[in-house]
FILUM-189876 format. One record per residue (C-alpha): y, x, z. Coordinates in steps of 0.5 Angstrom, whole numbers, padded with zeros to 4 digits. Layout:
N
v,u,w
Y,X,Z
...
This chain:
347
v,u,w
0040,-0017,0045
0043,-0010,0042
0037,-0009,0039
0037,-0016,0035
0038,-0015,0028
0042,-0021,0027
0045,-0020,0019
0040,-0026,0018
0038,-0030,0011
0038,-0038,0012
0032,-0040,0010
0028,-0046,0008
0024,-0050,0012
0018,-0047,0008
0021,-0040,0009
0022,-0041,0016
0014,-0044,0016
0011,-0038,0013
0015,-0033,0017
0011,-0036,0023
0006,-0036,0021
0006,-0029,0019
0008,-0027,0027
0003,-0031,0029
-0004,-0028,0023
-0007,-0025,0028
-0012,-0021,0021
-0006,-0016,0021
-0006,-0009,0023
-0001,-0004,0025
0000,0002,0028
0004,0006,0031
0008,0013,0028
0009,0019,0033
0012,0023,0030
0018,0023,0025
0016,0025,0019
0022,0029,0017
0023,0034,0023
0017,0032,0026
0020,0031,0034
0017,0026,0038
0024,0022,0040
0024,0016,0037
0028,0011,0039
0029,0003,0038
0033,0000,0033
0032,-0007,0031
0026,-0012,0034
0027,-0017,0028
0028,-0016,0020
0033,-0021,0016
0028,-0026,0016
0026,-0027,0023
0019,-0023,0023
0018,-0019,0029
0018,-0012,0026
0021,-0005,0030
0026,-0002,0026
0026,0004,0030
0031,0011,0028
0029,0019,0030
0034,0021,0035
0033,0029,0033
0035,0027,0026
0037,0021,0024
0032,0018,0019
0031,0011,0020
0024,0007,0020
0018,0002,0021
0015,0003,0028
0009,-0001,0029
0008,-0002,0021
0002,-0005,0018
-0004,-0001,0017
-0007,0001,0009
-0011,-0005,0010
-0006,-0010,0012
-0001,-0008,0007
-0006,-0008,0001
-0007,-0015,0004
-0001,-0017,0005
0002,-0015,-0002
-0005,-0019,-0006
-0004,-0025,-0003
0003,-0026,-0005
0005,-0027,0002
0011,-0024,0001
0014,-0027,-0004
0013,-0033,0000
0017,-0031,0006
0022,-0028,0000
0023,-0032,-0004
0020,-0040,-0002
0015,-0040,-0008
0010,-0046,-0005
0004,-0043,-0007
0000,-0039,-0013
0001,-0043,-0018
0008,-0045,-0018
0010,-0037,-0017
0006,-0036,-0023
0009,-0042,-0027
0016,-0040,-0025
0015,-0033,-0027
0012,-0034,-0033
0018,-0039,-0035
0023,-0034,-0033
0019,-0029,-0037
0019,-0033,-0043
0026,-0034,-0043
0029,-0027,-0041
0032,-0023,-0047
0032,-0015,-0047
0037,-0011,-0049
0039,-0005,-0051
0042,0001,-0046
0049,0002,-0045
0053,0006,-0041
0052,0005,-0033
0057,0001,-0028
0056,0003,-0022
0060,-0002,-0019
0057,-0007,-0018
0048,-0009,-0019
0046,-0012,-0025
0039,-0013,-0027
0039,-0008,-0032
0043,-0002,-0029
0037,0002,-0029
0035,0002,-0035
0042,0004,-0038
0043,0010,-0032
0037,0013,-0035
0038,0012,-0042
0044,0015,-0041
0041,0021,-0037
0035,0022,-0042
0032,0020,-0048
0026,0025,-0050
0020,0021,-0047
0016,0016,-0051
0010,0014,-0044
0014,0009,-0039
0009,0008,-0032
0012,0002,-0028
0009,0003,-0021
0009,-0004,-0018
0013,-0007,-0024
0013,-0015,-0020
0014,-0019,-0026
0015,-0014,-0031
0021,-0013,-0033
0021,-0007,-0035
0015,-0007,-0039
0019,-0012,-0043
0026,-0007,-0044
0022,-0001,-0045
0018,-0005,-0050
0024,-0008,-0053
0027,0000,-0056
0019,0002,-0057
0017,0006,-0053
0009,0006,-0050
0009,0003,-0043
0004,0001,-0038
0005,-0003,-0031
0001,-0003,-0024
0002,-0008,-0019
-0001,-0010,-0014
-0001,-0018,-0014
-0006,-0021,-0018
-0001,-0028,-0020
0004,-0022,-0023
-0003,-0020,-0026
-0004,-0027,-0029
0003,-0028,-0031
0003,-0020,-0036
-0004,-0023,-0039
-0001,-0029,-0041
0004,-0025,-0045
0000,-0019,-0047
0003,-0015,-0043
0000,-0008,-0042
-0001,-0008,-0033
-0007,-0007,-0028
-0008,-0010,-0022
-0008,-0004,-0017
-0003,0002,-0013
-0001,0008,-0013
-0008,0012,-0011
-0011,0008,-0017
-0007,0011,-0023
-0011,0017,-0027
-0007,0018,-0032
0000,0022,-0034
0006,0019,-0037
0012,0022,-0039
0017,0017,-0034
0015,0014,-0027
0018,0009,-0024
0019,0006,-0018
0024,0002,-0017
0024,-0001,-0010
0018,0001,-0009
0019,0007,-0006
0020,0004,0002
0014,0000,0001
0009,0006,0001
0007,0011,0007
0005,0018,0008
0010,0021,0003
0008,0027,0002
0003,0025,0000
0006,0020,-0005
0010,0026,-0007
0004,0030,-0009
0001,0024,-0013
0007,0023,-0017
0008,0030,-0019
0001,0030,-0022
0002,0024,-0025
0010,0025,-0029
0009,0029,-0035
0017,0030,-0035
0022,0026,-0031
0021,0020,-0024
0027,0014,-0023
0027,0012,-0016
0031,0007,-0015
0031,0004,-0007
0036,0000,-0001
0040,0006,0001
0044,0007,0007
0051,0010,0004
0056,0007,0009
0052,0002,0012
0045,0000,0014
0041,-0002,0009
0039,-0010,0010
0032,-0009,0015
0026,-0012,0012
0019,-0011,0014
0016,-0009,0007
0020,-0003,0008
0017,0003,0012
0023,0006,0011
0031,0007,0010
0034,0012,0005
0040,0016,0005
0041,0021,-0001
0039,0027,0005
0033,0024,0007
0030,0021,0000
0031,0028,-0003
0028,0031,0002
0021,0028,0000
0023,0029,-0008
0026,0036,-0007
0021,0039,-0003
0015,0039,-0009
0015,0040,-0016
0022,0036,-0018
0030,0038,-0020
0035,0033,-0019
0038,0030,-0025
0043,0026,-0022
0044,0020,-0017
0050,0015,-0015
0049,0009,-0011
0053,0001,-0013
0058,0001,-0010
0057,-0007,-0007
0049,-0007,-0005
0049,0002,-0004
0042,0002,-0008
0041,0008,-0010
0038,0011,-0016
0035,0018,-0017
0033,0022,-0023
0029,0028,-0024
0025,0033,-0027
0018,0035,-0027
0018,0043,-0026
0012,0048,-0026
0014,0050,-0020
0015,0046,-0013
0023,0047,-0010
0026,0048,-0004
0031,0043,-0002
0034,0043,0006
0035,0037,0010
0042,0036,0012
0040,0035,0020
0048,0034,0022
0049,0030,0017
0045,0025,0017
0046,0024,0024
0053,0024,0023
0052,0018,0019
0047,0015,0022
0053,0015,0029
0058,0013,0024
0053,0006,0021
0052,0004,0028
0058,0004,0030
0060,0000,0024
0055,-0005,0026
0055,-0006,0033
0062,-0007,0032
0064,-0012,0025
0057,-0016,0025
0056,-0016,0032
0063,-0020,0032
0061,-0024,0026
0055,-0026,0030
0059,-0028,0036
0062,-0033,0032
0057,-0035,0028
0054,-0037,0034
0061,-0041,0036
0061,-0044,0031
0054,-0046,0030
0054,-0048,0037
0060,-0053,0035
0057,-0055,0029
0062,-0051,0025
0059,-0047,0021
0057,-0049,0015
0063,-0052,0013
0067,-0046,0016
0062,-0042,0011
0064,-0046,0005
0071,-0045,0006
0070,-0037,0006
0067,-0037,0000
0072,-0041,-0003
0077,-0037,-0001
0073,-0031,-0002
0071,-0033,-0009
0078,-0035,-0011
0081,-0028,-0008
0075,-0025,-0012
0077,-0028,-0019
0086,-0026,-0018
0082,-0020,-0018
0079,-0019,-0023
């Protein structure tokens, strides 16, 4: 019961359909890691059974150092399946089939208006966040590379201030909908990009990737000046658990990976509501040494446990009281009523 990750999404019908589906699709593989890729010890223990949407995926934490990972994850062959297939954005976002996601993108790309960079606010996620922490850090590139740019959103902002971009994803309806608006995207991963460009992004990528040491190597053959990443941190708190991710980033141990090749720390913060992090770095000629922060990392990791076993292992007893007495939609509606009235006296 204690390793339930019980901070679960409601979902629809539909949703609840595909994620059964999914635990049952005998097609996909995975494989056990044995070794933390940080400190390399063998001490790796169970943190979660489940992800926020029900599909059976271990989350499991080294004890040595305190990274946070997927263990059993998905095989290349099972993941570069599960991302072409749009599996995920089914499971995600409820999308019925191929031709409903690629419509309902096309339309929200139709009506989505970019805008010029402004200065950033941390406090709270807002969809072109990314883009004004990076203007205000640098302006000196003219090359913009969206590593899985999704809908590609980026592609349009970058766009909008003139700058020379290109995006590749994996999913082939994302695809379709970039061909239909002239967008310049390729269908394909990480390993396929030959080219050189001046800024690379990732942005929630990053987690979904494996080997990162090696990913580091190919990103720093591919930046010609500067690489964003943007990922789910954990700062105060774990990161929402979802089986996409193969990792959990705090600020140590994402720098670990980045800091240990051919990059200098720009800058980083996180926003304050959802402690996404966001990174910016310089390409160098020659590869850094960064020291990862063992007794810090295990310090916070002991800290995050303790606050949720303790405040959502509580929530959840009473959800499951409530849901039990059949209370909880309305005593959820009234929280968010309350919530939102406290909400707008402060703001």
């Amino acid at each position: 019961m204690f390793n339930e990750y019980f901070y679960l999404k409601e979902l629809t019908k539909l949703q609840k359909k595909f994620v059964n589906d999914f635990n049952k699709n005998s097609k996909l593989q995975f494989q056990k890691i044995d070794n933390c890729e940080i400190c390399k010890s063998k001490n790796i223990k169970l943190l979660f059974t489940n992800d926020r949407y029900g599909i059976n995926q271990k989350t499991c934490f080294c004890d040595d150092c305190g990274f946070v990972f997927s263990n059993p994850r998905m095989t290349e062959h099972s993941t570069q399946f599960f991302y072409n297939s749009d599996i995920y954005r089914y499971i995600y976002a409820g999308e019925q089939n191929e031709e409903i996601l690629f419509q309902n993108t096309l339309k929200e790309l139709k009506n989505y208006k970019p805008k010029y960079p402004k200065k950033p606010d941390f406090e709270k996620y807002y969809e072109q966040l990314y883009f004004d922490f990076i203007n205000n850090e640098v302006s000196d590139f003219e090359s913009v590379l969206d590593i899985g740019c999704g809908r590609g959103k980026k592609i349009i902002d970058f766009n909008y201030i003139g700058k020379t971009t290109r995006g590749i994803e994996p999913s082939k309806t994302f695809h379709k909908v970039h061909t239909s608006l002239g967008l310049n995207c390729n269908v394909g991963f990480i390993k396929d990009i030959k080219e050189k460009y001046d800024l690379v992004i990732l942005s929630h990528v990053f987690e979904h990737l494996t080997n990162l040491h090696e990913v580091v190597d190919i990103l720093s053959n591919i930046t010609k000046k500067y690489l964003f990443i943007e990922v789910p941190g954990h700062v105060t708190k774990f990161a929402s658990i979802q089986n996409a991710h193969n990792y959990y980033f705090s600020f140590n141990t994402l720098n670990h990976f980045i800091l240990n090749n051919k990059f200098t720390l720009i800058k980083s913060d996180y926003i304050r509501n959802n402690e996404f992090i966001l990174s910016l770095y310089k390409k160098t000629e020659k590869k850094s040494k960064y020291v990862f922060d063992k007794g810090l990392e295990k310090k916070m990791f002991k800290k995050m446990s303790k606050k949720y076993f303790g405040v959502y292992f509580t929530k959840y007893v009473i959800t499951k009281f409530l849901r039990i007495i059949g209370l909880e939609k309305i005593f959820k509606k009234i929280f968010n009523l309350v919530k939102d009235k406290y909400k707008n006296l402060h703001e």
